[in-house]
Structures are given as structure tokens and as C-alpha cells.
ROPAPA-656092 format. One record per residue: residue number from 1; residue in one letter; chain; x, y, z of N, C-alpha, C, O in turn. Coordinates in pm, whole numbers. Layout:
<atoms>
ATOM/NUM/a/A/X/Y/Z/X/Y/Z/X/Y/Z/X/Y/Z
...
</atoms>
This chain:
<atoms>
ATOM/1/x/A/555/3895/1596/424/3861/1540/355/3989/1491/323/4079/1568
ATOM/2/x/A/335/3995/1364/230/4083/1335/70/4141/1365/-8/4048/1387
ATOM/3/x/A/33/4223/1368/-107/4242/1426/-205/4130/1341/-285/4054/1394
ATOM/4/x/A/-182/4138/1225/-268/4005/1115/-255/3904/1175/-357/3841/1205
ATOM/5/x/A/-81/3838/1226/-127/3753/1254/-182/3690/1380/-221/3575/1403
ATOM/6/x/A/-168/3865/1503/-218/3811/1620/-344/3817/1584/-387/3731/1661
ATOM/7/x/A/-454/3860/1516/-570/3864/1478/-568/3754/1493/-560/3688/1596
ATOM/8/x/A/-578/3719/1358/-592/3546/1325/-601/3441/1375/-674/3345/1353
ATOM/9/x/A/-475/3473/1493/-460/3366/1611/-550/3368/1692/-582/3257/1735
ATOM/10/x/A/-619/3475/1740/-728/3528/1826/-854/3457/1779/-908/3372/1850
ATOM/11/x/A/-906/3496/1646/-968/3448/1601/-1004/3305/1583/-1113/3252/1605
ATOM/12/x/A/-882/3246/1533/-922/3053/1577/-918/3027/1664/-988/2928/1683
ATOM/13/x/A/-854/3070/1773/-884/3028/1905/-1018/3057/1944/-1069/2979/2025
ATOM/14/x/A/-1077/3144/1906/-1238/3164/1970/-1329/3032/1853/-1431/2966/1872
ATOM/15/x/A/-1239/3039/1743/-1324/2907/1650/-1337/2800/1714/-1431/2723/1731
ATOM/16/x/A/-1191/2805/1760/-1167/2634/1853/-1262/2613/1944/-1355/2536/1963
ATOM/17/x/A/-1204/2715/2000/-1362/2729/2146/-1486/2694/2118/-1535/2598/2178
ATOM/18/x/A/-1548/2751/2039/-1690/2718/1958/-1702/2604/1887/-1813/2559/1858
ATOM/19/x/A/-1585/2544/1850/-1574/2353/1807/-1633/2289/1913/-1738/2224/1915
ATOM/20/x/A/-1530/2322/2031/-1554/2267/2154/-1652/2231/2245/-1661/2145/2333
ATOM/21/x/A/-1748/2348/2189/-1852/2379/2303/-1990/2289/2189/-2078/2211/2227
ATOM/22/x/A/-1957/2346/2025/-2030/2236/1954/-2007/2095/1971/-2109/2028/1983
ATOM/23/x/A/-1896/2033/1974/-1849/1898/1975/-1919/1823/2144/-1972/1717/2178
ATOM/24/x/A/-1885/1927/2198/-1925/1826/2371/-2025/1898/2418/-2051/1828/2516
ATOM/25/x/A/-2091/1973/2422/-2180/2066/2451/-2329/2052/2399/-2422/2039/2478
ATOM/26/x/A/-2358/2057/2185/-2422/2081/2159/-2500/1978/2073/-2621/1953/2069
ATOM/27/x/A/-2371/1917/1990/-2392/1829/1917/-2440/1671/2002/-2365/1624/2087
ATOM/28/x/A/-2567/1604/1967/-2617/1498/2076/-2524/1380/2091/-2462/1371/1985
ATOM/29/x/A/-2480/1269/2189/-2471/1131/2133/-2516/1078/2079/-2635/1048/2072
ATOM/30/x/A/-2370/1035/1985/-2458/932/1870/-2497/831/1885/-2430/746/1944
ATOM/31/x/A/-2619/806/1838/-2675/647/1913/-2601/498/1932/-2617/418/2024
ATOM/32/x/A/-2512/488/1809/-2436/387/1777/-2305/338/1879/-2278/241/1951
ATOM/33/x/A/-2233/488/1833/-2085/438/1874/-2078/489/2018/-2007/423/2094
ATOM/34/x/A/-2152/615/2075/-2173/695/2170/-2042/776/2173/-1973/795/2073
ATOM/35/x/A/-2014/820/2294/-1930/909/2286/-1781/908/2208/-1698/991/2171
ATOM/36/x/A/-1793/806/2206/-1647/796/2101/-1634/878/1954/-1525/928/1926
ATOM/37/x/A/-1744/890/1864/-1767/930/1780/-1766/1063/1769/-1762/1104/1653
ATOM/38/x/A/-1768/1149/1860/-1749/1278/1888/-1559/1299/1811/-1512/1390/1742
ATOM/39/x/A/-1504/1184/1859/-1369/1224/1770/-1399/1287/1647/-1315/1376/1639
ATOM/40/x/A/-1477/1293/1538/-1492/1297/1430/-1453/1467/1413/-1393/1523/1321
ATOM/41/x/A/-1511/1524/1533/-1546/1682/1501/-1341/1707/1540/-1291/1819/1547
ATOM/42/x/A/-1264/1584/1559/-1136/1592/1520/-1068/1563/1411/-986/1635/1354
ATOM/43/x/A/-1113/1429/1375/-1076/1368/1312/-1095/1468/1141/-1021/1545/1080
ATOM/44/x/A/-1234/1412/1116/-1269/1472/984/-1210/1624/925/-1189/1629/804
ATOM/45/x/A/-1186/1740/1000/-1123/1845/1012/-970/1899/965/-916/1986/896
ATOM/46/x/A/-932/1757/1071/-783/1722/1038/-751/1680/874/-659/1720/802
ATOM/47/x/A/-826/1614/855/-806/1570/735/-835/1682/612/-743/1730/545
ATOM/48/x/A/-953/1711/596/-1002/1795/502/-903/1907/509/-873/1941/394
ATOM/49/x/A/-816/2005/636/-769/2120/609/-597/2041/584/-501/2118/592
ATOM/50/x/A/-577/1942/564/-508/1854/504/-493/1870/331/-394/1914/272
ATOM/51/x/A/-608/1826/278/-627/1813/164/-605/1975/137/-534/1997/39
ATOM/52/x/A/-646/2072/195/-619/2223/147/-496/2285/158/-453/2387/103
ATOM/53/x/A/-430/2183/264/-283/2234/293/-182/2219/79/-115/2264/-14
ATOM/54/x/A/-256/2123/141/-134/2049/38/-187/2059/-121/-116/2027/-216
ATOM/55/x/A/-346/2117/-135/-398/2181/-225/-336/2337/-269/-320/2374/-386
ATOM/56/x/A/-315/2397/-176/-228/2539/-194/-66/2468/-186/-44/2576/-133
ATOM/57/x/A/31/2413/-187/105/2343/-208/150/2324/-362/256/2347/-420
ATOM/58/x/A/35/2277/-401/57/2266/-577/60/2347/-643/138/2380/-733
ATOM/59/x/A/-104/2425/-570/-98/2576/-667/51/2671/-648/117/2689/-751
ATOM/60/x/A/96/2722/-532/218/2757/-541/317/2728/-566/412/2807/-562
ATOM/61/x/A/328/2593/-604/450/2493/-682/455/2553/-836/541/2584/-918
ATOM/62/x/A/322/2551/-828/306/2560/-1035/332/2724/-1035/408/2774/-1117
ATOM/63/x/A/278/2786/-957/329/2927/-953/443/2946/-963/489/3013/-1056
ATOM/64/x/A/533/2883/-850/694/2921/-851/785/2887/-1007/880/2945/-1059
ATOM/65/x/A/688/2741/-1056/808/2711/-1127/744/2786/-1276/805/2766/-1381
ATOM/66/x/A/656/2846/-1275/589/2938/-1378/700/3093/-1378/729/3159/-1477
ATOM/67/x/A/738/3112/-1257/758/3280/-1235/876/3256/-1152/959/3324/-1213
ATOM/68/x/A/936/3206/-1057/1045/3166/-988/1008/3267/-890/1087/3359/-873
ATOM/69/x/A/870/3265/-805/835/3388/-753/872/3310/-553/821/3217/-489
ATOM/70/x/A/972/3401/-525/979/3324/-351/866/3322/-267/854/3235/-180
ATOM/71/x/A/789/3401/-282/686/3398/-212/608/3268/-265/590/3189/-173
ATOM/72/x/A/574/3239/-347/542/3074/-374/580/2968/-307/513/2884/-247
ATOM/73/x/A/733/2983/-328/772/2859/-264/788/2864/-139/789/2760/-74
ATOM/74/x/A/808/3020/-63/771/2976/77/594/2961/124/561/2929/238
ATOM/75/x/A/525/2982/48/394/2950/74/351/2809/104/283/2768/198
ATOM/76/x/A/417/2727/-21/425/2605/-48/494/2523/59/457/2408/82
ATOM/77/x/A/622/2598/146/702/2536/199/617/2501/361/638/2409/440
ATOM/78/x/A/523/2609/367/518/2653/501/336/2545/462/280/2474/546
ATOM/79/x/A/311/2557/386/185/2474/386/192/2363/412/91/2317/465
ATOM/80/x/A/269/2300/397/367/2180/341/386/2096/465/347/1981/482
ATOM/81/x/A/477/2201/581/453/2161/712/374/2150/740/345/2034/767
ATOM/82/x/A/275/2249/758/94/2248/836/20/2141/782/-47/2080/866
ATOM/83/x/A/13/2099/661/-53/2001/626/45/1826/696/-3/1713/696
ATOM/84/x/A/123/1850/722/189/1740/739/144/1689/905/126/1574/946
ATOM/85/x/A/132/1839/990/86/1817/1109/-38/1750/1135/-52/1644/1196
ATOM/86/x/A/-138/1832/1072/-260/1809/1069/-278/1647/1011/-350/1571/1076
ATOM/87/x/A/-227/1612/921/-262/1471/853/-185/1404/966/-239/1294/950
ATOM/88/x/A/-132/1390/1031/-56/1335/1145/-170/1324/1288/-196/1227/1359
ATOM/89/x/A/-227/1482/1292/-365/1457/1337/-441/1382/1331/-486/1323/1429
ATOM/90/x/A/-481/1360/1196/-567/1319/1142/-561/1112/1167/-638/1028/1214
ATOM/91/x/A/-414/1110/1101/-377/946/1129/-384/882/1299/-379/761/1319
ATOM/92/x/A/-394/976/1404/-379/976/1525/-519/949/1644/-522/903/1758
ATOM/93/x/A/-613/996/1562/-732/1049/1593/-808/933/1530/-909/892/1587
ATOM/94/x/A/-770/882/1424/-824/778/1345/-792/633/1477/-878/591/1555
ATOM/95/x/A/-667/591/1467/-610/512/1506/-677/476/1664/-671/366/1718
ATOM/96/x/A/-769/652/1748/-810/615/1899/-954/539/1837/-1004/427/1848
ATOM/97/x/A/-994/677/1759/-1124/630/1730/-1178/480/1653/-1298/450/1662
ATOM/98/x/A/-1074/383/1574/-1083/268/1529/-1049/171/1589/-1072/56/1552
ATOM/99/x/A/-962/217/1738/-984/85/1843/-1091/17/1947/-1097/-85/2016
ATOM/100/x/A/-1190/156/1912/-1287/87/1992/-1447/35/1880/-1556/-20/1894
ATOM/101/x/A/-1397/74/1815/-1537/44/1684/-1469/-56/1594/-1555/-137/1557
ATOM/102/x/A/-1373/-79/1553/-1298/-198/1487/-1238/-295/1543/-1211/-407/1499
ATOM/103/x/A/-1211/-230/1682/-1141/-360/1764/-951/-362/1733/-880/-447/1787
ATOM/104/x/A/-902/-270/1652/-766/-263/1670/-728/-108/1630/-783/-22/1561
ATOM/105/x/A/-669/-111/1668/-577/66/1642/-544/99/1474/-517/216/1446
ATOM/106/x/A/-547/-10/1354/-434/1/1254/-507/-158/1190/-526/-269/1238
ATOM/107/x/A/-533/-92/1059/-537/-181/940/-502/-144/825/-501/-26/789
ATOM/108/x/A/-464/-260/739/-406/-170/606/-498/-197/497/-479/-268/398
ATOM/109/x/A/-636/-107/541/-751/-104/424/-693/17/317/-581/66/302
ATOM/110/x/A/-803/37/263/-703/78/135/-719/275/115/-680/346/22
ATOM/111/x/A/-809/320/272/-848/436/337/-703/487/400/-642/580/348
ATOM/112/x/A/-643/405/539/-559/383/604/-450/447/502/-421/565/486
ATOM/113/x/A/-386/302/425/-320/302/313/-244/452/262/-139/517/267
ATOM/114/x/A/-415/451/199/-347/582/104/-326/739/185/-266/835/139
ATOM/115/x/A/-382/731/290/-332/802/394/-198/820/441/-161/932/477
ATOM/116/x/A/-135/740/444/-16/679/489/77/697/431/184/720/485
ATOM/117/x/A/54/687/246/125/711/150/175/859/138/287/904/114
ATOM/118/x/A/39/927/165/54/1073/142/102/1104/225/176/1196/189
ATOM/119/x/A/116/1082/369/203/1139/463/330/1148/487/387/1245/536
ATOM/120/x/A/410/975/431/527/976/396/543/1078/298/598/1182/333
ATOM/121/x/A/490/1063/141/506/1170/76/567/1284/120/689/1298/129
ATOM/122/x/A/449/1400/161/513/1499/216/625/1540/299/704/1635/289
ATOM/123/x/A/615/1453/378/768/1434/430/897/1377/371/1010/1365/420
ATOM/124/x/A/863/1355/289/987/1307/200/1031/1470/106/1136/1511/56
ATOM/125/x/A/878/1534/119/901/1677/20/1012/1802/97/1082/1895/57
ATOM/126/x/A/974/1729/244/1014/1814/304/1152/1796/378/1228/1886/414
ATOM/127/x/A/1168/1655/394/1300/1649/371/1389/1629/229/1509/1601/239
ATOM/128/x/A/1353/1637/152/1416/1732/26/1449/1851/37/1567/1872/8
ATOM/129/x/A/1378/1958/76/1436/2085/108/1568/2081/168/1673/2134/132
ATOM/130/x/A/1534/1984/298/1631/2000/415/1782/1949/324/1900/1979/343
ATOM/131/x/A/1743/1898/263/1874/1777/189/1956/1843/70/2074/1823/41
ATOM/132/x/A/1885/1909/22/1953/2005/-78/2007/2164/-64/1922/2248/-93
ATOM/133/x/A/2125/2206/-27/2164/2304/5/2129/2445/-41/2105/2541/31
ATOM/134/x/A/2132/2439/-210/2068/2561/-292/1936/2550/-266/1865/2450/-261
ATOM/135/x/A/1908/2688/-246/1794/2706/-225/1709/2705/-362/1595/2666/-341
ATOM/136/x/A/1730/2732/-468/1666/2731/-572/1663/2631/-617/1559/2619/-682
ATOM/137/x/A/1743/2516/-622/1751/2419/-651/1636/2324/-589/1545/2266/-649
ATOM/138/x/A/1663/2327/-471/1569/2287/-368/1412/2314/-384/1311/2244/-371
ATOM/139/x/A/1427/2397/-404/1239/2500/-440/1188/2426/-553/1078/2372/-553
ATOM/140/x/A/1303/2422/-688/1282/2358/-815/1226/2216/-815/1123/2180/-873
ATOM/141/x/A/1312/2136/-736/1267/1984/-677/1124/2002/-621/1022/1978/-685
ATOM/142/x/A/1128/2047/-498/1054/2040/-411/900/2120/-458/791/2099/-406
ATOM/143/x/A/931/2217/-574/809/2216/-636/688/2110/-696/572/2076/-673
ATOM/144/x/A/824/2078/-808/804/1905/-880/745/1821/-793/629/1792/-824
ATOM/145/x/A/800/1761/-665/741/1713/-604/610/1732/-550/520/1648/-541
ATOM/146/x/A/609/1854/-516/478/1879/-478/382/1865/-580/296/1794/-528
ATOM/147/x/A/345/1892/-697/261/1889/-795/237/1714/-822/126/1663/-809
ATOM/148/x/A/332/1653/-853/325/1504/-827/230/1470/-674/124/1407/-661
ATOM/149/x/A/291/1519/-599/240/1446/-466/87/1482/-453/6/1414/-390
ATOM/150/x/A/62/1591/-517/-114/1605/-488/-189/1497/-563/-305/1481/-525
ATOM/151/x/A/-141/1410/-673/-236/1294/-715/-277/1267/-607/-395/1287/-581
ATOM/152/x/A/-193/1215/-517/-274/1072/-419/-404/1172/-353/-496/1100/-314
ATOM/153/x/A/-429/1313/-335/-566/1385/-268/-638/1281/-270/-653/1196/-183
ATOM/154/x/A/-708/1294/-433/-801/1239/-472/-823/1089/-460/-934/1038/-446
ATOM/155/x/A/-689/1013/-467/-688/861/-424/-774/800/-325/-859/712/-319
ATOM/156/x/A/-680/934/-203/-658/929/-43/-851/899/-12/-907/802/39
ATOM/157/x/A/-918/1054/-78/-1086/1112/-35/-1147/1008/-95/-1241/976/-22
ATOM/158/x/A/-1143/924/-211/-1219/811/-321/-1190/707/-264/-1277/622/-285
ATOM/159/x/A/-1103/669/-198/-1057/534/-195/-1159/435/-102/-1139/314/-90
ATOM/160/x/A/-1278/512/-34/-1388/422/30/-1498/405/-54/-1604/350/-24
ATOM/161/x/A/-1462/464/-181/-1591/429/-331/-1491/360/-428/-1553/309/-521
ATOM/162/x/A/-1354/342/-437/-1309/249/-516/-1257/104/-477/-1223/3/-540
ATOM/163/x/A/-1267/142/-339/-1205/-38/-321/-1326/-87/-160/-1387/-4/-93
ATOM/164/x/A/-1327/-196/-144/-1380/-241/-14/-1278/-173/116/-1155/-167/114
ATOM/165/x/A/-1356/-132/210/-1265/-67/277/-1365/-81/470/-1479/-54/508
ATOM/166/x/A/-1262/-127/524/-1355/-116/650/-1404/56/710/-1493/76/793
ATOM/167/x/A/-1321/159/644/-1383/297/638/-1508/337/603/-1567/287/507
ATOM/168/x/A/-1550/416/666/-1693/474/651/-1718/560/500/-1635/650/486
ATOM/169/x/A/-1786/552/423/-1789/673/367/-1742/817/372/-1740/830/494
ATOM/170/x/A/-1694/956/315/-1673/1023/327/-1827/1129/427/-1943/1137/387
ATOM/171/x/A/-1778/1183/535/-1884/1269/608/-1930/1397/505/-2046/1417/467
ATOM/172/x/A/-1811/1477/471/-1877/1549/368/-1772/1558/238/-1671/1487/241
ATOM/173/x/A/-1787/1614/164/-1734/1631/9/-1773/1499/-29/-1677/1427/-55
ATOM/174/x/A/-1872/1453/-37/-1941/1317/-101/-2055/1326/-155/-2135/1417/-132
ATOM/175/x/A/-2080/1201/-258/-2172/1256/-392/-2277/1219/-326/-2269/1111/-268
ATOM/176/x/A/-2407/1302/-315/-2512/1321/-273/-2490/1435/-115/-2405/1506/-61
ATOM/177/x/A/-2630/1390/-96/-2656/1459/66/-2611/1373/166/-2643/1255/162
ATOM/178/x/A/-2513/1432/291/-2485/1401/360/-2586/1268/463/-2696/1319/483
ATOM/179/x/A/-2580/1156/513/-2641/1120/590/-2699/1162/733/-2805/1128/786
ATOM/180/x/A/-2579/1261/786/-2596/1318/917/-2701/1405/915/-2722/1467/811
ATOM/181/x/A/-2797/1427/1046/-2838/1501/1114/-2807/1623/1114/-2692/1652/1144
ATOM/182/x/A/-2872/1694/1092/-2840/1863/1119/-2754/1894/1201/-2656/1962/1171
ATOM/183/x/A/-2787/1829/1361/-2684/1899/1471/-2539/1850/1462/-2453/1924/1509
ATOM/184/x/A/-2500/1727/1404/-2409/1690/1401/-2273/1750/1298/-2151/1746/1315
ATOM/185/x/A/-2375/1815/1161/-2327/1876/1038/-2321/1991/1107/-2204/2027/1099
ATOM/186/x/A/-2379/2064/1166/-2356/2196/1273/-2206/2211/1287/-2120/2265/1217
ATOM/187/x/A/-2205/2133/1417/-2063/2099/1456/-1951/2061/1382/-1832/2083/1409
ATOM/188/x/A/-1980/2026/1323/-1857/1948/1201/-1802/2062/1150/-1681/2084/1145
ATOM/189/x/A/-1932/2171/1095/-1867/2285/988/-1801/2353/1083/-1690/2393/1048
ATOM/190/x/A/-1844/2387/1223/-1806/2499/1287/-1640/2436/1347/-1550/2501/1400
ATOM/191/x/A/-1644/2310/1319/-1479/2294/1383/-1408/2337/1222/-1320/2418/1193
ATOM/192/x/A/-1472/2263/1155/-1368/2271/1018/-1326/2421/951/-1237/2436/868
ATOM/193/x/A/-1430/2552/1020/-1361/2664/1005/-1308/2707/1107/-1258/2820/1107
ATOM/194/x/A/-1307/2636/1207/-1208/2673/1329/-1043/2645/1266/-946/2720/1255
ATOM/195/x/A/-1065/2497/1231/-897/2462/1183/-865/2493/1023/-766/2444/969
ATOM/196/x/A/-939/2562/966/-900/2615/828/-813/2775/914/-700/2819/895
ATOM/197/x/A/-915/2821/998/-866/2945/1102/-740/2920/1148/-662/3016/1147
ATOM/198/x/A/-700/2816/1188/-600/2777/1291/-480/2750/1142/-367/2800/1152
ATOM/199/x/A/-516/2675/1019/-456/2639/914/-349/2796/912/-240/2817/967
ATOM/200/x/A/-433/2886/827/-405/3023/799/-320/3121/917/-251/3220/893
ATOM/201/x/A/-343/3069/1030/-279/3119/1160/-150/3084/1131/-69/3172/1105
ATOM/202/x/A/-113/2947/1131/-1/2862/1107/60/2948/998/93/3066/1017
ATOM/203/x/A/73/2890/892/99/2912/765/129/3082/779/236/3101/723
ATOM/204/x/A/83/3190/824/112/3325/826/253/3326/852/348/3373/790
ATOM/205/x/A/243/3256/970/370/3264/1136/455/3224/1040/559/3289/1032
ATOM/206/x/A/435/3106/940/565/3028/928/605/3077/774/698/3028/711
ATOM/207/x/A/539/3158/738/595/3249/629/649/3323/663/754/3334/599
ATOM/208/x/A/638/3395/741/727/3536/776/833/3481/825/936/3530/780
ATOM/209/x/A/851/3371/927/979/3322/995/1036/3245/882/1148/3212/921
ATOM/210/x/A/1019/3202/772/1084/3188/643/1156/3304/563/1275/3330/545
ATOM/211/x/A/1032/3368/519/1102/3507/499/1210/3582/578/1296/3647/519
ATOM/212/x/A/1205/3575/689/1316/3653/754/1480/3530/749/1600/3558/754
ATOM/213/x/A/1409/3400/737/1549/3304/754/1628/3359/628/1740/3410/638
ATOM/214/x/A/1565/3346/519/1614/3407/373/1659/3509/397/1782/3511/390
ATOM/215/x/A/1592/3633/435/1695/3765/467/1802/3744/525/1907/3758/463
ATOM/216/x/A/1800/3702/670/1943/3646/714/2041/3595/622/2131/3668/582
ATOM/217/x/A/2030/3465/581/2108/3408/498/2210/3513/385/2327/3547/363
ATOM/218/x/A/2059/3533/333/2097/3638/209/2190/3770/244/2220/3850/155
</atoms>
């Protein structure tokens, strides 16, 4: 491990901590759902450093297949995973928090859905890598793919303003001002740069242990 990236690691972990202490600590019960709703300062997080995973994903896709530059595609490769975790998070966290406010674990609204889509997706990107032996070859695909696979983002974040959906509105990146309360938007931001922290932690580790698989090989 490098000193950067024991930094880093250091660093989201004290983010996390400070999620923690915002999420159960600072931020009030919500009147409605009560403590259940506190998932969110999981849930919502998961998702959004999701959409960024797989947002740097494209950009380094279009990079690689612009320049054939490796550092792209292992950027891409290693984002690729992290975003796959996190949206896995994200579908997991959903599923506790919608059994007790919906009354079942799993519906196929059209929030759910496109969630779902994108997750297979990526994993389909990523077992492409695994499936194709050349590595350049592989990168070439698995670029393509990736640039394709970022449509559904925007599907995935819109899809509770384009179709009826038993999902809530988006908490933030939504048109106007947020509905929440100050203390609650507190907390929210301070987890979501905890796991953008924790994102970048990841993604370091799993570049360099890419990079070195390639040296080996090579």
C-alpha cells in the first residue's frame, strides 16, 4: 500500500465515522417513518457514488479508445468494480428499507427496474473482461460497453419523474430545492463525502493491484 493510499484510507474512515455519528447521533427522527429512515444516510450515498463510479467509467472508456492509454482502462476497470459494489449496496439497503414502509422487500416499479438493469449491466462489463483473453481486445469491448452502459444513469436518477413509481422522489440532484430539513441534508452530505472518500480509497488499491497484475503477466 502506498502512503496516498494509506492516507486516503485513513481519511474515509474518519468520514465514515462522522456519517455515523451524523446519521445516529445528530441528524433527528424522522417523524414519519422513524428510525428506519435513517437507512437513507446509506442508501442514497450508495447510489449517487454509483452514478460517479460508472460516470468515470465512460470518461476513461472514451479516453482509452481515443489514445489506447492503459491507465484508462484500468481506471475504468477498477471503477467498474467499485461501482458495482456500491450499487449492490445500494439495491440491498433499498430492499431493508422498503419492507417496512411498502410492506414487501422488492417491486418491479420502474425506480427498482432500472436499477437492476444497470447492475446486471455492469456486470456483464465485467464479465467481458474476464471472458476475453487479449487484453486489448478486452479493454476495446469493454470500453464500448461501458460508454453504452452509462445511458441507463440518467434513466436509472429520472425514472421517479418519468413514470408512476412507488419511489420517492430523488433526495438530492433534483430540480428545485430539496424538501429536507437542514439537519437531515447535514448528514446526507457528510456521508456522501465519506463514500466518494471510501470510492477513491477503493479505486487507488485496485489500480495499482491491476497495474502490477499487467507487469507480471507482461
Amino acid at each position: 500500500m502506498t502512503s496516498r493510499e494509506r492516507v486516503l484510507g485513513w481519511v474515509a474512515g474518519l468520514g465514515l465515522t462522522a456519517g455515523f455519528v451524523m446519521a445516529f447521533g445528530v441528524a433527528p427522527r424522522e417523524a414519519t417513518q422513524g428510525n428506519v429512515q435513517r437507512i437513507m444516510y446509506l442508501h442514497v450515498p450508495a447510489i449517487l457514488v454509483a452514478y460517479l463510479a460508472f460516470g468515470v467509467v465512460l470518461v476513461a472508456s472514451v479516453i482509452y479508445l481515443w489514445g489506447r492509454a492503459a491507465g484508462a482502462d484500468r481506471l475504468a476497470h477498477a471503477s467498474a468494480e467499485v461501482g458495482v459494489v456500491f450499487t449492490s449496496i445500494n439495491i440491498a439497503t433499498g430492499a431493508i428499507w422498503g419492507k417496512p414502509t411498502w410492506g414487501t422487500w422488492w417491486t418491479w416499479d420502474a425506480r427498482l427496474t432500472s436499477v437492476s438493469i444497470m447492475f446486471v449491466i455492469y456486470l456483464a462489463y465485467l464479465l467481458l473482461r474476464a471472458m476475453i483473453e487479449d487484453r486489448e481486445r478486452a479493454a476495446r469491448f469493454a470500453a464500448v460497453l461501458g460508454i453504452v452502459a452509462a445511458l441507463d444513469i440518467p434513466l436509472v436518477h429520472f425514472s421517479v419523474y418519468w413514470w408512476r413509481t412507488l419511489h420517492q422522489p430523488a433526495t438530492l440532484l433534483r430540480p428545485g430545492s430539496t424538501p429536507m430539513d437542514p439537519p437531515f441534508v447535514l448528514a446526507l452530505i457528510v456521508n456522501l463525502v465519506a463514500f466518494v472518500l471510501l470510492y477513491g480509497y477503493f479505486v487507488a488499491k485496485r489500480v495499482r493491484l491491476l497495474r502490477q497484475e499487467q507487469e507480471v503477466l507482461a
